[in-house]
C-alpha positions in Angstrom: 0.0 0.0 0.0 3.2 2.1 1.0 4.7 1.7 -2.3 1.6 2.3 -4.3 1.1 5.9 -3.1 4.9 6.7 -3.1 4.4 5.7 -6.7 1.2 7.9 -7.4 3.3 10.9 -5.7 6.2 10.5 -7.8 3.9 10.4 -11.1 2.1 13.5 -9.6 5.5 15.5 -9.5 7.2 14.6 -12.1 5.2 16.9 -15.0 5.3 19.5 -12.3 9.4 19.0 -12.1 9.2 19.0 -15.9 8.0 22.5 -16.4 10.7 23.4 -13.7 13.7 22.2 -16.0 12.1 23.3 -19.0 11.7 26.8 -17.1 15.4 26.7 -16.0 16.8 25.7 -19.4 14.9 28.6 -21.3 16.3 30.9 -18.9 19.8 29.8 -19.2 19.6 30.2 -23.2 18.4 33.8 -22.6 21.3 34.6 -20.5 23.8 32.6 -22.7 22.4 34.6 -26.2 22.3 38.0 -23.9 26.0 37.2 -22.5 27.5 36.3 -26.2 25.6 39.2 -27.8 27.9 42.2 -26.8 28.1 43.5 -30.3 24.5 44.8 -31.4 24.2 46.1 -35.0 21.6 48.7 -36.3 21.1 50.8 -38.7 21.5 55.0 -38.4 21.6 57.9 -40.9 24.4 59.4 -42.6 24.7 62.5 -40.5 25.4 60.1 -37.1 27.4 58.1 -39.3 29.3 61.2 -40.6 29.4 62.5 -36.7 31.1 59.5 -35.6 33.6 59.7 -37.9 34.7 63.6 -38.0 33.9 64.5 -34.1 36.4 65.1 -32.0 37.5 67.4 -28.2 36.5 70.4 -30.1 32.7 69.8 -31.1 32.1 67.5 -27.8 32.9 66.4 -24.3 34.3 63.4 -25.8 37.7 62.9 -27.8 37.5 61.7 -31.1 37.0 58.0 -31.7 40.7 57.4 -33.3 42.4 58.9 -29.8 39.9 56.8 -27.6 41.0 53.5 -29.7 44.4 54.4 -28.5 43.7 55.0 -25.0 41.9 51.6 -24.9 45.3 49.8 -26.1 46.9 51.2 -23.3 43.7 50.4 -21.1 43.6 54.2 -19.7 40.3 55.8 -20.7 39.2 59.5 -20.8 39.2 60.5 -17.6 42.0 58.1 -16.2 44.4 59.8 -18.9 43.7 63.3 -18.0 44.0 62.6 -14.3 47.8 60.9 -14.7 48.3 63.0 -18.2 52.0 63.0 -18.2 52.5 59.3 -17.7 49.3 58.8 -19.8 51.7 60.1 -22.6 54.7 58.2 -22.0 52.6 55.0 -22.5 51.6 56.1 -25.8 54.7 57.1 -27.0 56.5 54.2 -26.1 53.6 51.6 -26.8 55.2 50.0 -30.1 51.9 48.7 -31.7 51.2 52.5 -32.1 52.7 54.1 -34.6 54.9 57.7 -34.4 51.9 59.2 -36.7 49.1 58.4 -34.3 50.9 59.0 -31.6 51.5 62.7 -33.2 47.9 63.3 -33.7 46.6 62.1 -30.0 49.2 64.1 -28.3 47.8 67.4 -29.8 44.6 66.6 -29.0 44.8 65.7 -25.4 47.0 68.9 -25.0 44.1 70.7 -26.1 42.0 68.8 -24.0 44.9 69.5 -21.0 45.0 73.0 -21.5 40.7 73.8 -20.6 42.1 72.4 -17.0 44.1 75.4 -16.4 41.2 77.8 -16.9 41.2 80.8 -14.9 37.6 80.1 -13.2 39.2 76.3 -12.5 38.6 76.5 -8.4 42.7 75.8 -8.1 43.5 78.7 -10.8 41.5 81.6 -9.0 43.4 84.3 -6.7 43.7 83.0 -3.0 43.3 85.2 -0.4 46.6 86.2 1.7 46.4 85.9 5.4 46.9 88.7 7.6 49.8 88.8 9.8 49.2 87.9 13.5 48.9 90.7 15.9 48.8 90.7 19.6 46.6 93.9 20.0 42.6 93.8 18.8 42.1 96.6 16.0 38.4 98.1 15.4 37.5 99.6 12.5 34.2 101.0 12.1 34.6 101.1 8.1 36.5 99.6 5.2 39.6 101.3 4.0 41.8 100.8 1.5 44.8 99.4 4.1 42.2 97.2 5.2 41.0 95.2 2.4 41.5 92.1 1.6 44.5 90.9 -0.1 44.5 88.1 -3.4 47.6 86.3 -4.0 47.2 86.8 -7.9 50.0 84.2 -8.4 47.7 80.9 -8.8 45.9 82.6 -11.8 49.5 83.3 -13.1 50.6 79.9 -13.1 47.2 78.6 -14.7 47.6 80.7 -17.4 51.1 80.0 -18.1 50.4 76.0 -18.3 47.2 76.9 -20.0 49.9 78.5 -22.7 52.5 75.4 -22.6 49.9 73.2 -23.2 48.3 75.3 -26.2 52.2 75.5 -27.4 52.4 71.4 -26.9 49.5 71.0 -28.9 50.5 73.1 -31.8 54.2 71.0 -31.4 52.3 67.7 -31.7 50.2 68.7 -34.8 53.0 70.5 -36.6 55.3 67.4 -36.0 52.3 65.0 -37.6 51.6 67.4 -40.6 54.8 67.9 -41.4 57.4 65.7 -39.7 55.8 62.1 -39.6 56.6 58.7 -41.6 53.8 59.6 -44.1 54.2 62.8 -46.4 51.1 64.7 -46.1 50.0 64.3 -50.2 49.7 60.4 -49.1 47.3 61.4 -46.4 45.2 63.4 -48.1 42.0 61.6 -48.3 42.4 61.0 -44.2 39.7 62.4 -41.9 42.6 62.5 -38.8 44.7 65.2 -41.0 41.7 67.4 -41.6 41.4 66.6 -37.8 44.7 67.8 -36.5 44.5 70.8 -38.8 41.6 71.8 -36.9 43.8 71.0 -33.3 46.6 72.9 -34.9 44.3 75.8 -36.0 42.1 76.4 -32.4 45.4 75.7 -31.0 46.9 78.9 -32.3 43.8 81.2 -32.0 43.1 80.5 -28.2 46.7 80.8 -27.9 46.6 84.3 -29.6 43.8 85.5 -27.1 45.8 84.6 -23.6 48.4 86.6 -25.0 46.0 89.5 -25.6 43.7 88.7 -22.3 47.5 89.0 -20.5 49.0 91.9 -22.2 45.9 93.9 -24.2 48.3 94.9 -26.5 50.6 93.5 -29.3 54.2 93.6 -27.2 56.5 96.1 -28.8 58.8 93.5 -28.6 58.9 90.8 -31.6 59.5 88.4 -28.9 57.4 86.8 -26.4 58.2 84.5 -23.6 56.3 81.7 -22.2 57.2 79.4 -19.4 60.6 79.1 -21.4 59.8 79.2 -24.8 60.5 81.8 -27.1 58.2 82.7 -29.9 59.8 85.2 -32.1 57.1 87.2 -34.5 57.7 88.0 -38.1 55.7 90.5 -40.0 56.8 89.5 -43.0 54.4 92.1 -45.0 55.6 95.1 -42.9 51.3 95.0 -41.9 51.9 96.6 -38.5 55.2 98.6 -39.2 53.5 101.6 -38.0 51.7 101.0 -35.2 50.1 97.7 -33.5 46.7 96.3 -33.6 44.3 97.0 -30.7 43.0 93.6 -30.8 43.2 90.0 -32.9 39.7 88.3 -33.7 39.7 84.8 -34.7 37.8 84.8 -38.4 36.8 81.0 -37.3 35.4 82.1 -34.4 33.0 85.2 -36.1 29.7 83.7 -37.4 27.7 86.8 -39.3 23.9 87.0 -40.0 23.0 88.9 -43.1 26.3 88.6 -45.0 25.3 86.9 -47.8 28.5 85.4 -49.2 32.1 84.8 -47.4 35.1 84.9 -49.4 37.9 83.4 -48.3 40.5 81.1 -49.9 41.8 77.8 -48.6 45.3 77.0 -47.5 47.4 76.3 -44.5 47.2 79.2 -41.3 45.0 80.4 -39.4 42.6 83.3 -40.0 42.5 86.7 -38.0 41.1 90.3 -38.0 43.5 92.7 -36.9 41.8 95.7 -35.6 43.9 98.8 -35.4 43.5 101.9 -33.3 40.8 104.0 -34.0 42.3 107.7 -35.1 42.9 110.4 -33.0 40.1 112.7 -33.2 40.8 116.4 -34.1 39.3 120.0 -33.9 40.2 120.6 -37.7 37.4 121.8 -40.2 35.6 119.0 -41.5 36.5 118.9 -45.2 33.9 118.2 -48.2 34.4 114.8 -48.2 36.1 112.6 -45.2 38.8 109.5 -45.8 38.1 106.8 -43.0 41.0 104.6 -43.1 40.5 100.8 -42.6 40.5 99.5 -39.3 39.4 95.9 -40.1 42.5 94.0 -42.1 42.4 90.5 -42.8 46.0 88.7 -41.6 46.8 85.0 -42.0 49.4 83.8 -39.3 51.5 80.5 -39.4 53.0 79.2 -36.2 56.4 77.2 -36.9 58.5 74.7 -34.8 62.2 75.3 -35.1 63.8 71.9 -35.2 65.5 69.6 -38.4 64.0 66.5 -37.4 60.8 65.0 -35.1 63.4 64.8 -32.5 64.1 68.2 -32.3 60.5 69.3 -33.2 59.2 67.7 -30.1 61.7 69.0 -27.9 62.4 72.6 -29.0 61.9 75.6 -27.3 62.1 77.8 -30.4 58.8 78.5 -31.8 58.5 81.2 -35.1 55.4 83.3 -35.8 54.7 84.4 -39.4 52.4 87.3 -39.9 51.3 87.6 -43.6 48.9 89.8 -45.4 46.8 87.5 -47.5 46.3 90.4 -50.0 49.9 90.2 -50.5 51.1 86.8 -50.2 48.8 83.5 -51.2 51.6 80.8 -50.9 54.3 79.8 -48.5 57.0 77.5 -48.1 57.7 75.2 -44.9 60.9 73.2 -44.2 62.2 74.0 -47.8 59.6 71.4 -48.6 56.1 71.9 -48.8 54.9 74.6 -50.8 51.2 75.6 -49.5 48.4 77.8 -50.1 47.9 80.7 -47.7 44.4 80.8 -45.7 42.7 83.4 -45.6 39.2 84.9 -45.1 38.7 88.5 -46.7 34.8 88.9 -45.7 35.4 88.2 -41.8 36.8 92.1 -41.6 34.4 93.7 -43.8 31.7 91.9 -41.5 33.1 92.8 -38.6 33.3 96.2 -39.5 29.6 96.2 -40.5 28.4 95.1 -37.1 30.8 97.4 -35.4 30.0 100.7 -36.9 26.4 100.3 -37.0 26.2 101.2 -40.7 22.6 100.4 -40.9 21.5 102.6 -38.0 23.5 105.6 -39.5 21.8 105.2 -42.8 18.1 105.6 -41.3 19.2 108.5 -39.3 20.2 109.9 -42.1 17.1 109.5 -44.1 15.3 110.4 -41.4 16.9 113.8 -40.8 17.9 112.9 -37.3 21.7 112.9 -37.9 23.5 116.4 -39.1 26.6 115.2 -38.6 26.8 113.3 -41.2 25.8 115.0 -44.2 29.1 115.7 -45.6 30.1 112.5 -48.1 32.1 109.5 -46.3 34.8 107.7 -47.7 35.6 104.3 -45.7 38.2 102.7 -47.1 38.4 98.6 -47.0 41.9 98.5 -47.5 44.8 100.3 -46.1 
């Protein structure tokens, strides 16, 4: 009797027990196809497509995708590189599975990257606030005075800028050596998305290093010298464009974006692109004559930022660094190393649009028809070259 209803149990249970294994095993197949399936494919458009292959540290929080696959060979990613940069670099220059060119290219782009850690509203970069000397007696003052105002140790900001500056002059090194110095001539890279890359490194490069001078000093030094954190950049105006007197300011073309200029002219080459703004004229008591000359203000100026050195070697350890002012009007090719013979870039419309939106042309003009300006009914003459 025992055995007969052990028996019925056990036939009771077992489709119950069945359903549990064949519960089990489905799950386990689902966990095995989701574990092997780390590679998904789908389809997206050609703009994300086009993103993915172009972006890079200067159009995103992210660096471009060819400097990532480098950090994961060395197993470092973004943020792990940029916290132990120097030794970051070390590994990728003396990794041997990657090559001198892509080492080039990464290296200017993490110092451009580097050098946005040394701005001045960085927490570690702003002024500190000196302490006041002990005293033994208790002073009241019933207002603020100038003796009694706080102090600010100015040399933090000093030493943020400086870096900011070596690092700017590290990633101009880095993307002169790759254009110019690597195993590859640059005609047999000219279909590759990195070069057009590092152009762009090169090019920012220059024109933010360009405003911390000008933030710094607010003037073109009288000097052709200048001096950063022991590197010499010796200026040539090869054009004689500021022979007479300085420029006020330097405007990065790249960075002007106009609304209601209908075309831009400009001409394609190596350099970057600037305005040059010159002093406006001293005003005068004189009669006004029949018909005033305004002078240009606004000149277009290409400038080219060189590395003094004979070979890589010397290119990524020199101290010498050359930059060449040229006046596009005047010159539209120049020669590098004795071996590359490149077009000039420049961009002719960026100071005729600056001028517009500076002078308020427009606004002048409806006064004018308006009867509401009297000053200006005497011809002007603006002239848009010198």
């Amino acid at each position: 009797m025992l055995l007969a209803q052990q028996t019925l149990m056990i036939r009771l249970l077992r489709p119950q027990r069945l359903r549990y294994m064949m519960g089990l095993f489905l799950l386990l197949s689902l966990l095995l196809s989701q574990g092997c399936a780390v590679v998904r494919v789908n389809s997206q458009d050609t703009a994300q497509s086009l993103l993915n292959q172009r972006d890079s540290i200067l159009t995103r929080n992210r660096l471009s995708e060819a400097t990532i696959s480098l950090l994961s060979m060395i197993g470092q990613s973004q943020s792990q590189c940029l916290a132990q940069f120097e030794r970051c670099l070390d590994t990728l220059k003396n990794t041997s599975e990657i090559s001198t060119e892509h080492y080039l290219s990464a290296a200017s782009e993490l110092y451009l990257q580097h050098a946005e850690f040394f701005r001045a509203e960085k927490t570690h970069c702003q002024a500190k606030p000196i302490a006041a000397e002990p005293t033994d007696r208790i002073v009241i003052r019933l207002r603020s005075t100038p003796e009694n105002q706080p102090q600010f140790d100015q040399q933090p900001v000093e030493q943020c800028q400086q870096q900011r500056q070596l690092a700017l002059l590290n990633s101009i090194r880095h993307a002169y050596g790759y254009l110019f110095w690597s195993n590859r001539p640059a005609q047999q890279r000219l279909f590759d998305n990195r070069q057009v890359q590092v152009r762009d490194f090169y090019n920012v490069a220059v024109a933010r290093l360009v405003d911390e001078q000008f933030s710094a000093q607010k003037d073109i030094p009288q000097q052709f010298n200048i001096q950063i954190a022991g590197h010499n950049i010796q200026i040539n105006d090869h054009n004689q464009l500021f022979a007479q007197q300085r420029p006020e300011q330097l405007v990065a073309a790249d960075l002007l974006g106009f609304r209601g200029l209908r075309t831009v002219n400009r001409r394609d080459g190596f350099g970057v692109e600037f305005v040059a703004v010159m002093p406006a004229p001293v005003s005068t008591t004189q009669q006004r004559t029949p018909t005033d000359v305004h002078q240009s203000r606004y000149l277009p100026l290409s400038l080219v930022v060189r590395v003094e050195g004979d070979s890589l070697e010397n290119i990524l350890s020199s101290q010498q660094f050359v930059a060449d002012l040229y006046n596009p009007y005047q010159q539209t090719q120049i020669q590098i190393n004795d071996d590359h013979t490149l077009s000039l870039a420049a961009n002719f419309s960026a100071p005729y649009g600056l001028w517009l939106a500076r002078t308020e042309l427009a606004l002048v003009a409806y006064r004018s028809l308006l009867g509401l300006d009297d000053q200006n009914i005497a011809p002007q003459l603006y002239m848009l070259e010198p």
